[in-house]
Chimera marker file (.cmm) of the C-alpha trace (Angstrom):
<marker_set name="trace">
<marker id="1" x="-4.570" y="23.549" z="33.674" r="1" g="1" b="0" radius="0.5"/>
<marker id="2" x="-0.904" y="23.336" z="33.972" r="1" g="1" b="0" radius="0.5"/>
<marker id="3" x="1.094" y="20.283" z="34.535" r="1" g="1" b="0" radius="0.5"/>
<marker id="4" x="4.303" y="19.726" z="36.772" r="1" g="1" b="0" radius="0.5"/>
<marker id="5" x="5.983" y="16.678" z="37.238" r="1" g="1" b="0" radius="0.5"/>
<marker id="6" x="6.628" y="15.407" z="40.783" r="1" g="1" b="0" radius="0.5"/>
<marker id="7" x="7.341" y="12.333" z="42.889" r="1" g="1" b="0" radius="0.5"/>
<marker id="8" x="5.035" y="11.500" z="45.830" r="1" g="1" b="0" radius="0.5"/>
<marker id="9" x="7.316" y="10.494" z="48.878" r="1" g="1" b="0" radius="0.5"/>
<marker id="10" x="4.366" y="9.298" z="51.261" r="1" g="1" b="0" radius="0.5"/>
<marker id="11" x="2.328" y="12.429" z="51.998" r="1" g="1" b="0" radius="0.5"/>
<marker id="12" x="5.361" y="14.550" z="50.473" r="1" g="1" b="0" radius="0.5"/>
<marker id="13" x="5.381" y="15.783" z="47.073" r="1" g="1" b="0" radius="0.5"/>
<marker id="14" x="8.781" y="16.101" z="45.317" r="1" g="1" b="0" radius="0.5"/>
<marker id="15" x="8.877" y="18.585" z="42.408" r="1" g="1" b="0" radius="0.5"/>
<marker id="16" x="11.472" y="17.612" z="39.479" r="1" g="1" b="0" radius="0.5"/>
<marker id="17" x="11.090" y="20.889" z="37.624" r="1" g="1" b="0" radius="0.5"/>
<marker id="18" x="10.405" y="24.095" z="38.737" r="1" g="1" b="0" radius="0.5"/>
<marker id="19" x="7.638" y="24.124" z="41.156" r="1" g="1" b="0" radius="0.5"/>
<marker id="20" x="4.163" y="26.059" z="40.508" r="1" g="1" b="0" radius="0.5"/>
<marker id="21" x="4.193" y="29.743" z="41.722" r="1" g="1" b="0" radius="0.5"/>
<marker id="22" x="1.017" y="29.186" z="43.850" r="1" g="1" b="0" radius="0.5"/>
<marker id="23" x="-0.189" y="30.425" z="47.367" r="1" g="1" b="0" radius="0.5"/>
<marker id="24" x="0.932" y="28.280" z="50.576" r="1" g="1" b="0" radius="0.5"/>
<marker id="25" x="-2.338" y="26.010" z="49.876" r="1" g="1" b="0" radius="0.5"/>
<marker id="26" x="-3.956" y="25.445" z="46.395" r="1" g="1" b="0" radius="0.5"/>
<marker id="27" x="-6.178" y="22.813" z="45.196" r="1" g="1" b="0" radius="0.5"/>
<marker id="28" x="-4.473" y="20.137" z="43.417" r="1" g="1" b="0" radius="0.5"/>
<marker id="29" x="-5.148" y="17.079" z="41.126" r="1" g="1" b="0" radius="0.5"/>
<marker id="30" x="-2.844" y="14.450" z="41.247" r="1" g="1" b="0" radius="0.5"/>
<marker id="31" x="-3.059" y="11.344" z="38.670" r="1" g="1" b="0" radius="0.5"/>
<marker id="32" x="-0.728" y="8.449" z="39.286" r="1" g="1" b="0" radius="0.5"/>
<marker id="33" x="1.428" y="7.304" z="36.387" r="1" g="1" b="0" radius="0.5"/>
<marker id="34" x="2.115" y="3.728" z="35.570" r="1" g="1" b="0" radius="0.5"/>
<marker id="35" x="5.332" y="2.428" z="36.468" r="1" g="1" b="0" radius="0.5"/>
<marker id="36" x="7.879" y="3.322" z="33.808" r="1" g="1" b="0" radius="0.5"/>
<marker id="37" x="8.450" y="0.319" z="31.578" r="1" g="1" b="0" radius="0.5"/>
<marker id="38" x="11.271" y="-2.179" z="32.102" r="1" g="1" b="0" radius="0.5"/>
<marker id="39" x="12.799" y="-0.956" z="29.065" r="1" g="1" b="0" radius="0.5"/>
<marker id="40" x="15.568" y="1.471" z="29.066" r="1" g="1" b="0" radius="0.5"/>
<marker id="41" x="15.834" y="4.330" z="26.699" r="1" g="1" b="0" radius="0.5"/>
<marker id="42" x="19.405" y="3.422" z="25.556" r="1" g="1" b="0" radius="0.5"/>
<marker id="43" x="17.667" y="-0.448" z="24.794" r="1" g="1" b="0" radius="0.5"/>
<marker id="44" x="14.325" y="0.919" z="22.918" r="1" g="1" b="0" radius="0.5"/>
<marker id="45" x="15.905" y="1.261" z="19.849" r="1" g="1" b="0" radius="0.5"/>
<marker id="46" x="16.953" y="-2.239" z="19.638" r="1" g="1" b="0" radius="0.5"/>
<marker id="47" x="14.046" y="-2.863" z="20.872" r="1" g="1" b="0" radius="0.5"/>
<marker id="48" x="12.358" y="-0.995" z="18.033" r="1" g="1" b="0" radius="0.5"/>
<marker id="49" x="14.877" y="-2.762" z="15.275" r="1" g="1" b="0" radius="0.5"/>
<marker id="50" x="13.615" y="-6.174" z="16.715" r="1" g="1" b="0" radius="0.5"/>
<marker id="51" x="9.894" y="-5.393" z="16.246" r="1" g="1" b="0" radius="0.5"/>
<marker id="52" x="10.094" y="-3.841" z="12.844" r="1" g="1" b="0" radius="0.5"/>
<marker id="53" x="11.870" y="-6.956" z="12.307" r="1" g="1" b="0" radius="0.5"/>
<marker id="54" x="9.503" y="-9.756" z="12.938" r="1" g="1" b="0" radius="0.5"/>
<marker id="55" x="6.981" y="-7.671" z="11.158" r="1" g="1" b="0" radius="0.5"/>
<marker id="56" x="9.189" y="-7.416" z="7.995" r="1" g="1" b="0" radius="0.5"/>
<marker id="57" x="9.731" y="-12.003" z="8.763" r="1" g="1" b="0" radius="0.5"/>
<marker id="58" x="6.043" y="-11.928" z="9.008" r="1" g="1" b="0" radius="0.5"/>
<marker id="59" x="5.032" y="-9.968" z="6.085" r="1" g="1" b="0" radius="0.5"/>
<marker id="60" x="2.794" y="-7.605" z="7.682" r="1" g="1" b="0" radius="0.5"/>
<marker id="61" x="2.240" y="-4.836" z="5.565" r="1" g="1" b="0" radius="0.5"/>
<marker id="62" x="3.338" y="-6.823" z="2.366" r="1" g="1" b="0" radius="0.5"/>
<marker id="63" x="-0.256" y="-6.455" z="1.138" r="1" g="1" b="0" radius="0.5"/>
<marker id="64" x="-0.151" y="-2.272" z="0.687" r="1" g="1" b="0" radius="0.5"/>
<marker id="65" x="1.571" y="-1.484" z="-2.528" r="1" g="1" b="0" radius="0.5"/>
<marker id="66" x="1.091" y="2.176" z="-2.768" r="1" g="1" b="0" radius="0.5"/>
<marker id="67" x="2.155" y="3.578" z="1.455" r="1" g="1" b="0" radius="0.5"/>
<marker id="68" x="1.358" y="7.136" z="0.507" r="1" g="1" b="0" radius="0.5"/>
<marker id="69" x="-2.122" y="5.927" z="-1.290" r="1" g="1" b="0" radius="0.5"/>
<marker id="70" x="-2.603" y="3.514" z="1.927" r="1" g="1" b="0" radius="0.5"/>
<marker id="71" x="-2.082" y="6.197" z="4.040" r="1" g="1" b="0" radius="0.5"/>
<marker id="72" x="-4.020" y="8.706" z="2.623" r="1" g="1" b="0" radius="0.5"/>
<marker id="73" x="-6.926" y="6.301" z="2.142" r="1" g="1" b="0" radius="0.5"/>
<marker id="74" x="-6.353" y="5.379" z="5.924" r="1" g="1" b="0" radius="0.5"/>
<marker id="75" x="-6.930" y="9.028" z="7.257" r="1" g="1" b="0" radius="0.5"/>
<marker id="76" x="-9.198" y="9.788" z="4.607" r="1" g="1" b="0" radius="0.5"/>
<marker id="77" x="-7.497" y="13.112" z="3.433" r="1" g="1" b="0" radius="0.5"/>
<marker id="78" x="-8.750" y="15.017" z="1.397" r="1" g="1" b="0" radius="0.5"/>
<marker id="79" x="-7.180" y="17.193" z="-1.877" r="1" g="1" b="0" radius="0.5"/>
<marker id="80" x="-5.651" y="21.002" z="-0.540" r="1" g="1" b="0" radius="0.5"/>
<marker id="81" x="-6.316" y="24.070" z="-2.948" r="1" g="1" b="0" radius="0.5"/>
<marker id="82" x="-3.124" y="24.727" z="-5.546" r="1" g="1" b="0" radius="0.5"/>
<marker id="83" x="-1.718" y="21.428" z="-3.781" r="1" g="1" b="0" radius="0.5"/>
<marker id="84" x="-0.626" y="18.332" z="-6.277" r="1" g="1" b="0" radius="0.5"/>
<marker id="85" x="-1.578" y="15.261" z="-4.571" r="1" g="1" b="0" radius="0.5"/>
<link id1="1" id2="2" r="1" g="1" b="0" radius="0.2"/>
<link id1="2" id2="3" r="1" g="1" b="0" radius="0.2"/>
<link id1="3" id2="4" r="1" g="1" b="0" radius="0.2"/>
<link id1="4" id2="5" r="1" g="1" b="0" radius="0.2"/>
<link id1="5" id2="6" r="1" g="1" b="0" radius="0.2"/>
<link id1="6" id2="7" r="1" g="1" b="0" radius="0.2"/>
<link id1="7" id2="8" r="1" g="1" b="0" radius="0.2"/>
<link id1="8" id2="9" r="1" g="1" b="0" radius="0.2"/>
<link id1="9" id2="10" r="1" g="1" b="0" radius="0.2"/>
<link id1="10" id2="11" r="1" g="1" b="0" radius="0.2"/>
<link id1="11" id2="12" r="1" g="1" b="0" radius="0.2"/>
<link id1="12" id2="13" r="1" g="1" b="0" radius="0.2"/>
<link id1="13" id2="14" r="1" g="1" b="0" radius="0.2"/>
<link id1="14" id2="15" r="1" g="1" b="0" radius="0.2"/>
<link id1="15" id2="16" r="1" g="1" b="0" radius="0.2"/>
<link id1="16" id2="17" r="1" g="1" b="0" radius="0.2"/>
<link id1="17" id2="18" r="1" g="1" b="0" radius="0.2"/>
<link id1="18" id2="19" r="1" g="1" b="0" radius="0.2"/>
<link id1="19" id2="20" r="1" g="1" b="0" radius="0.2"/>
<link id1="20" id2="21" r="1" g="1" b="0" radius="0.2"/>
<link id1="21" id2="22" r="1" g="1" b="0" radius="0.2"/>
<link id1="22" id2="23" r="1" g="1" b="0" radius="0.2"/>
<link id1="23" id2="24" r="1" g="1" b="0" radius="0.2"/>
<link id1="24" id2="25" r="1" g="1" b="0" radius="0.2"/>
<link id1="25" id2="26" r="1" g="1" b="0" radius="0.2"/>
<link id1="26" id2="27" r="1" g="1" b="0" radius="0.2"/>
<link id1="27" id2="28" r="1" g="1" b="0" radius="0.2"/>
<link id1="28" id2="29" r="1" g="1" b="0" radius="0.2"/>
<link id1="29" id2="30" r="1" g="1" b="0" radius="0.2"/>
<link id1="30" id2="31" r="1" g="1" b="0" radius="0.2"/>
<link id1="31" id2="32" r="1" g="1" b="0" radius="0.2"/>
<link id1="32" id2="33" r="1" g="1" b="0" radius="0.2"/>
<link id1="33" id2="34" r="1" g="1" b="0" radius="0.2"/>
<link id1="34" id2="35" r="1" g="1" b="0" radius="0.2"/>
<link id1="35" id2="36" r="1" g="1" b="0" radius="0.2"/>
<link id1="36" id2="37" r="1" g="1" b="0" radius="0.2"/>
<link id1="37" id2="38" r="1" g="1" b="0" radius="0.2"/>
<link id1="38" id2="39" r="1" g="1" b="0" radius="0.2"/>
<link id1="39" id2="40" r="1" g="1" b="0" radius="0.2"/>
<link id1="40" id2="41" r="1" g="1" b="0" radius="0.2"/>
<link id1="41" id2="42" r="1" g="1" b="0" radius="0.2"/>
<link id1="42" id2="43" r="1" g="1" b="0" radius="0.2"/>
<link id1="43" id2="44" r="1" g="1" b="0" radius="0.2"/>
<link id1="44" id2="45" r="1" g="1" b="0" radius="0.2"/>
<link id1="45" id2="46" r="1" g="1" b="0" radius="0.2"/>
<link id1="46" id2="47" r="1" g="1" b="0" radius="0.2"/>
<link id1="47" id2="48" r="1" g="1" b="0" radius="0.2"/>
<link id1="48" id2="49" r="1" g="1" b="0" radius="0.2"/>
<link id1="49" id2="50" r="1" g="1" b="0" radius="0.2"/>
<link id1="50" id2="51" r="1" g="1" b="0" radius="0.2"/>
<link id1="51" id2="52" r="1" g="1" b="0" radius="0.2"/>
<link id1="52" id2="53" r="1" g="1" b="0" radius="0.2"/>
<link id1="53" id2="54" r="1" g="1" b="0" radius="0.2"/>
<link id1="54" id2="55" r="1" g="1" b="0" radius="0.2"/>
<link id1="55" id2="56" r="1" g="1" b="0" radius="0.2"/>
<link id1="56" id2="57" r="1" g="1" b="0" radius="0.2"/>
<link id1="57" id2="58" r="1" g="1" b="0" radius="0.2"/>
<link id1="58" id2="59" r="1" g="1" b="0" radius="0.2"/>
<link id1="59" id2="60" r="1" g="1" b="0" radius="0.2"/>
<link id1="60" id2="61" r="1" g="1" b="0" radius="0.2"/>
<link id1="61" id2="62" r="1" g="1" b="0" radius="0.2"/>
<link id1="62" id2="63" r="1" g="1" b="0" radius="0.2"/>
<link id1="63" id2="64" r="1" g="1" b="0" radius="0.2"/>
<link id1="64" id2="65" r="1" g="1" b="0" radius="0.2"/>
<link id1="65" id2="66" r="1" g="1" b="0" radius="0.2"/>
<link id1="66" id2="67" r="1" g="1" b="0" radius="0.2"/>
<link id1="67" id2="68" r="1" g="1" b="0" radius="0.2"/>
<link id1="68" id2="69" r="1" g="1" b="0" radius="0.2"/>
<link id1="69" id2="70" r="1" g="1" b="0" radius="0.2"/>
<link id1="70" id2="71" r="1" g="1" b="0" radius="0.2"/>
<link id1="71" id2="72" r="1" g="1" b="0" radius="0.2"/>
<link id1="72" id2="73" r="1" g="1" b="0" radius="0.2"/>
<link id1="73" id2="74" r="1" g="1" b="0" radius="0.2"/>
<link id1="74" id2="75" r="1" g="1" b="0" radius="0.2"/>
<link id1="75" id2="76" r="1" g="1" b="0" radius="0.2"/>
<link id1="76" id2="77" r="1" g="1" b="0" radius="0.2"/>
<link id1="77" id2="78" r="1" g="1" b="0" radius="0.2"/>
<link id1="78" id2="79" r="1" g="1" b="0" radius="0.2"/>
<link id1="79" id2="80" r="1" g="1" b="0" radius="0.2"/>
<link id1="80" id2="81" r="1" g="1" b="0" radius="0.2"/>
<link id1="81" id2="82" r="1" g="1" b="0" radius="0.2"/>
<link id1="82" id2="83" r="1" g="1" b="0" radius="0.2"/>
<link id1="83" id2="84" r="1" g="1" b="0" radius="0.2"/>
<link id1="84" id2="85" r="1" g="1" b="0" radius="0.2"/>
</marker_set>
């Protein structure tokens, strides 16, 4: 399944990319998105800055001591052949 990205202008479809090389009728599946968030992409990273932030004020992750050991644990990896972990 390939995906193209399009806007839906009542019962016409708008394609932003190249359109699909397809017959004059195909069979389509067409999932609405969610309305892009209010947040721009030149504000996200202050946006980000702010978040990490108030976690840093809060003390959020001030209980892991070791990241790399709290991460590992996390995703349970496990030791890779002729690999020091």
């Amino acid at each position: 399944m390939r995906r193209y990205k399009a806007v839906l202008h009542d019962n016409q479809i708008e394609w932003l990319e190249h359109p699909p090389e397809k017959p004059d009728a195909a069979h389509i599946y067409i999932t609405f998105m969610e309305e892009a968030d209010s947040v721009s992409p030149s504000n996200s990273g202050r946006l980000m800055a702010e978040i990490l932030a108030e976690l840093a004020r809060r003390g959020t992750f001030a209980e892991i001591i070791d990241p790399v050991a709290w991460q590992r644990d996390l995703r349970a990896e496990r030791a890779l052949p002729d690999r020091d972990v």
